[in-house]
N, C-alpha and C positions, 0 to 999 in steps of 0.2 A: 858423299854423305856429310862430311867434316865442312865441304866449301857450303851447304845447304843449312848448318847449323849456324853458321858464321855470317851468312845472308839474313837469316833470321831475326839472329841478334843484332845487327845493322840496321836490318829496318824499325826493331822495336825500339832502339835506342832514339833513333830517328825520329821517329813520331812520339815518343816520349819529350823529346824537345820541341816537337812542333802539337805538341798540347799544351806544355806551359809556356810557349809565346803565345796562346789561343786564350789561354786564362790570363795572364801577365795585360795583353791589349784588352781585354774587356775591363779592369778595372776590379779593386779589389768591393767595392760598395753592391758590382751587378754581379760576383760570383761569391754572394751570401751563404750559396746552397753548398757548397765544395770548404766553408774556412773551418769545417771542425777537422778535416781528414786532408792529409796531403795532398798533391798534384796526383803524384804516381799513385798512390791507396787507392785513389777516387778513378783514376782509369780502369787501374787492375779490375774494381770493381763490375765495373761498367762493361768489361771484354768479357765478365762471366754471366753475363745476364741473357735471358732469353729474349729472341727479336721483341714478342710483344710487351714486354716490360722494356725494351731500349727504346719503342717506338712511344710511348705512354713519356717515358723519362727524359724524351726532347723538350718537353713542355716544362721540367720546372727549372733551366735557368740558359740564357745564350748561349753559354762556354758549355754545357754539356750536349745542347743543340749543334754547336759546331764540332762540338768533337764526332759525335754519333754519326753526323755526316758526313766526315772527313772520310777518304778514300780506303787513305791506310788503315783506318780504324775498322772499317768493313772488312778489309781481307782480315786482320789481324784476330778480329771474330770468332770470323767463320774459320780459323786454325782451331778455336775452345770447343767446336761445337761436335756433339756423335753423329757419327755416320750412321743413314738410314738403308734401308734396300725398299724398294718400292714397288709395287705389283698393281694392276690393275682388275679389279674383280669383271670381266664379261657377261658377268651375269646382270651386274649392275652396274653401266659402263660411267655411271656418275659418280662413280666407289672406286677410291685407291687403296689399299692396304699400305702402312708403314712399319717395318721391321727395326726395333730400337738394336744396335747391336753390342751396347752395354749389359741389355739385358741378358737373361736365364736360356730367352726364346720357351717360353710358356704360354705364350698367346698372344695374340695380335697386340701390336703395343697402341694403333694408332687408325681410327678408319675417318678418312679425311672427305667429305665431299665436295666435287669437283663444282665451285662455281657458274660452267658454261652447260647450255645442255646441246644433248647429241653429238657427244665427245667420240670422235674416233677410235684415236689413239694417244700415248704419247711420243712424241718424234726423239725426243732425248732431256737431259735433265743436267746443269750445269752451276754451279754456284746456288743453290737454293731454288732457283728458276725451273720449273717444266715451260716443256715447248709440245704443245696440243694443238691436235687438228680435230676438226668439224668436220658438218655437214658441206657439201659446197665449196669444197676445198676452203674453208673459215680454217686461220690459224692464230693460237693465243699463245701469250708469253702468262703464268701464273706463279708469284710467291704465294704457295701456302701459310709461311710461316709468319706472314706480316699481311695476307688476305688480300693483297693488289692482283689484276687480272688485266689485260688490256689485249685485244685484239687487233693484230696491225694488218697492213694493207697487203693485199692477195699480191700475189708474186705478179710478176708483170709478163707472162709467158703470152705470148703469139695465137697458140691455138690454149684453148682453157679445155679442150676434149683429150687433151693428152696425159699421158700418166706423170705423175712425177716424184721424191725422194726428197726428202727433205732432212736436215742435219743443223745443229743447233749446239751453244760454245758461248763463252767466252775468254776473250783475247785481254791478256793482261796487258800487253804493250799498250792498247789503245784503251783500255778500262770500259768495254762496249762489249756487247752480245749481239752475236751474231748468226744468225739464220740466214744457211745455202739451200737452194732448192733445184735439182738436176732434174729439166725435162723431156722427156722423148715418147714414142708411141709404142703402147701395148699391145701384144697382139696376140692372138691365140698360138699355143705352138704346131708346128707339122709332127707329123707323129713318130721323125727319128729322134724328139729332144725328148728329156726324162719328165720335162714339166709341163704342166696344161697351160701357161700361159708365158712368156718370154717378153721382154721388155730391149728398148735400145739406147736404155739410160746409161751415163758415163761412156757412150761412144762418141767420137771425136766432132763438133761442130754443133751439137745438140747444145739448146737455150741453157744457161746459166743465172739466176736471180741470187743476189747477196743482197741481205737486208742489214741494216744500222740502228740499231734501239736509238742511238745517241741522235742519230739522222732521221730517227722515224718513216724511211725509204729504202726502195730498191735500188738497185745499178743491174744492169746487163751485164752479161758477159756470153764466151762460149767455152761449150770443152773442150779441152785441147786432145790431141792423138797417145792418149797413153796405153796405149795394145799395140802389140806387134807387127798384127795385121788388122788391115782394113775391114776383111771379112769375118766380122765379130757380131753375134748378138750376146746379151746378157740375158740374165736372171737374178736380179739383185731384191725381189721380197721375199726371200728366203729368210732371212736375221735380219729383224727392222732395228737392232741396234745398232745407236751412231755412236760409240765412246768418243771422248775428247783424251786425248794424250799428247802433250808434248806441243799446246796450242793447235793441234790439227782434228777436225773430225775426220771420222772412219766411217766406213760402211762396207760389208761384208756383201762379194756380190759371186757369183757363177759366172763361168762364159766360158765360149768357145765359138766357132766357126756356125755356118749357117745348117751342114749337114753335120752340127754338134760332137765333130771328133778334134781329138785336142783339148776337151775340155775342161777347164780346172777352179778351185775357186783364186779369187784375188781380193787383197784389201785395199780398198780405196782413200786415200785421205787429201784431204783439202786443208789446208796452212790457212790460218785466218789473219794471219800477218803479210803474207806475200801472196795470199790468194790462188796458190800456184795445188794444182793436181800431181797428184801420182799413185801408181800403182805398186802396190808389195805383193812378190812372191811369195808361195805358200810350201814348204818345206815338201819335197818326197813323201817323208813319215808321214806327215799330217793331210794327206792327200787320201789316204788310204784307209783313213778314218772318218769319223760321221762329222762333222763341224756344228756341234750346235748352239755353240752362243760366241761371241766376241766380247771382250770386256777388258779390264784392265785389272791387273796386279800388282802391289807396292810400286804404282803411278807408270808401271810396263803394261803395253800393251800386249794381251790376251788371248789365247786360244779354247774352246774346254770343246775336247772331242770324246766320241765313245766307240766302242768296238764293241756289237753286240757278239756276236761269234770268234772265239776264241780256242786255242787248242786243252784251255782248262774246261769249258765249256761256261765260264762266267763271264760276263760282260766287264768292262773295264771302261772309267772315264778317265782318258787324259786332260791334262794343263799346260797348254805350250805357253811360253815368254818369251818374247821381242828382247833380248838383253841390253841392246845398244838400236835403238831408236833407228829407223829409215833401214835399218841393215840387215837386209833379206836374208844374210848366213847367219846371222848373230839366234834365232829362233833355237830355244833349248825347250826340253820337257821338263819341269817340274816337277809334276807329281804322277803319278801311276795310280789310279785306285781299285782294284776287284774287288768288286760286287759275290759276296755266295752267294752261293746256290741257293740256303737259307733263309733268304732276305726277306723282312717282310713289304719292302716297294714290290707289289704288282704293277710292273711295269717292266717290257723288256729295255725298254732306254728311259730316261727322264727329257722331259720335253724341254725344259729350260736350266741352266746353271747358274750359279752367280759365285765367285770363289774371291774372301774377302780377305781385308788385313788386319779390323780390329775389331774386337768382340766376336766376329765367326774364326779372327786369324787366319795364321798360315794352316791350320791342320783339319778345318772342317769346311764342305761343302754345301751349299743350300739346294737342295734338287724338288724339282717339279714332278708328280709321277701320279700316275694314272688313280691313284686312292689318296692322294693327299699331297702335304707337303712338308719334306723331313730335312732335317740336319745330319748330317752324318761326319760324325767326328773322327779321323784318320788315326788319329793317335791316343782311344781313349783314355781314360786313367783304370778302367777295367771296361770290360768285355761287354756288359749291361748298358752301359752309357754310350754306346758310338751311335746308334741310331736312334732321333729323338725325331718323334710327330709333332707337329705345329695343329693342322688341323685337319681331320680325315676328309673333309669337306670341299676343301679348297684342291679342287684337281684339274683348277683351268684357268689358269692363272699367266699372266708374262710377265717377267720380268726386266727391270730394268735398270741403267746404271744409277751407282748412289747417289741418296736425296741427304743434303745436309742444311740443315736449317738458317739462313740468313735474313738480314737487311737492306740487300740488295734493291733496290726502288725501282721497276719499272714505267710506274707514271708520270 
């Protein structure tokens, strides 16, 4: 934490010097707009402003145009900005829901509509950016918070009748967003696997597509043997969440052998710097629990399981954490939570979780459940306040990882 404070302040210092050599070469006659308020005054300013007032405010002088679009100034931002949590309404699949998490959580803070029509889903959500699929296998990159959308080129797969995963990021080393897309064939399942349709995505030699925003292109690739044995099918549309952690996306998948014994789940991730596969074991404990969402916590990758049947006879959502990044022992639980018997969620599980670090913090959870959508605070300050309803309404909802508002340019 102390060497990540220390990075920070290196880079802000950084780019505080390479703003006033950006003001200093433009000449004091063309940075008229900037001589009542200092170098530094007029930056600070400018990292607390929201994208469409910074996009608006390129236009009144060079030096603030260069600065806006300096690199560092982008990341440096999106550190000012609140974290969103974001939902997809299916009922109106051109409706996203925005969750502000400064706020109270008294009502919807934010309902954005979606640009593209006959929007699928979305694939993942990374620096400001969503990454949305269409009809027709159609994929878009879209800042809401600056209104750019751009739809790039279909993945370059061999057969276009085959299923395929897609996973979406970006890579600080190369300052670029990046969309992977794993193809293989779907197929109905035989009737000793748990699920009605099985997939043989992330098996070894199955097509590989990595796209470039910067590149505006594909590249090929293939997958490499990351299973034990050869005789593996998956079931990876279980959790269509891809987090980004640690430069890598993830994806949450099922598998085991052909007559499905052995079966277990695995996390999948793909390094957007080295391009390289691998697979993470999944703890004993957490085996023997429900898995229903993947996600990340204070920037650790994520577990949020439930136990409907218990020897109290209440249901319980766990929170497992990745402590130490790649390291399949390192998986601790975190939180424990029982549910009473009392509860007003009708629902025996929650369908989706999302477990936050600021404004929902360390002590409350946002769950999805069959009459609505509630908060439930672990640690109230009294008894009356742990469970709060959002809206009785919204009981079909996914969720997805956080939306933070940027400048980020796609175009």
């Amino acid at each position: 934490m102390a060497l990540k404070v220390i990075l920070n302040e290196f880079f802000y210092v950084s780019f505080c010097l390479i703003a006033k050599v950006i003001f200093m070469k433009l000449g004091q006659k063309k940075r008229s707009c900037t001589t009542i308020l200092p170098d530094d005054v007029t930056l600070e300013i400018l990292l607390r402003l929201d994208p469409k007032s910074l996009m608006r405010f390129k236009c009144v002088c060079k030096s603030w145009k260069s600065i806006i679009n300096h690199s560092c100034f982008i990341n440096m931002h999106l550190k000012h900005q609140v974290p969103y949590t974001v939902f997809v309404n299916h009922r109106c699949p051109r409706e996203i829901f925005s969750f502000g998490r400064s706020r109270n959580f008294d009502k919807i803070s934010n309902i954005i509509r979606i640009p593209v029509a006959n929007v699928k889903s979305i694939e993942g959500s990374d620096r400001g950016i969503l990454c949305l699929t269409g009809d027709n296998n159609a994929i878009y990159l879209w800042n809401p918070a600056i209104n750019q959308v751009k739809k790039i080129p279909s993945p370059p797969f061999s057969n276009s009748d085959e299923g395929f995963r897609l996973g979406f990021g970006y890579n600080p080393m190369t300052n670029d967003f990046t969309v992977v897309g794993v193809g293989g064939p779907t197929v109905r399942a035989i009737s000793s696997t748990p699920f009605s349709v099985v997939d043989y995505l992330f098996t070894s030699n199955n097509e590989v597509a990595i796209y470039s925003l910067r590149r505006n292109s594909w590249k090929r690739s293939q997958m490499p043997h990351i299973f034990n044995s050869s005789d593996v099918i998956t079931m990876s549309d279980q959790i269509w969440l891809s987090p980004v952690v640690s430069g890598c996306i993830h994806w949450m998948l099922y598998y085991g052998r052909h007559d499905w014994s052995q079966s277990q789940h695995g996390i999948v991730s793909f390094d957007m710097n080295t391009e390289e596969f691998k697979l993470f074991d999944i703890p004993e404990q957490v085996e023997k629990c429900w898995i229903e969402n993947i996600g990340k916590s204070s920037e650790s990758l994520a577990l949020f399981t439930f136990v409907a049947f218990t020897p109290s006879n209440f249901p319980i959502v766990g929170i497992w954490v990745m402590k130490e990044y790649g390291i399949s022992t390192s998986w601790i639980k975190q939180q424990a939570i029982e549910f009473p018997g009392s509860s007003i969620i009708k629902c025996p599980f929650t369908q989706y979780l999302h477990f936050g670090d600021r404004g929902f913090a360390s002590d409350s959870l946002l769950l999805s459940s069959a009459n609505g959508l509630y908060i439930w605070h672990i640690h109230p300050e009294n008894e009356d306040e742990r469970i709060k309803c959002f809206c009785p309404t919204m009981n079909w909802l996914s969720c997805f990882p956080d939306y933070v508002e940027s400048i980020f340019q796609i175009n």
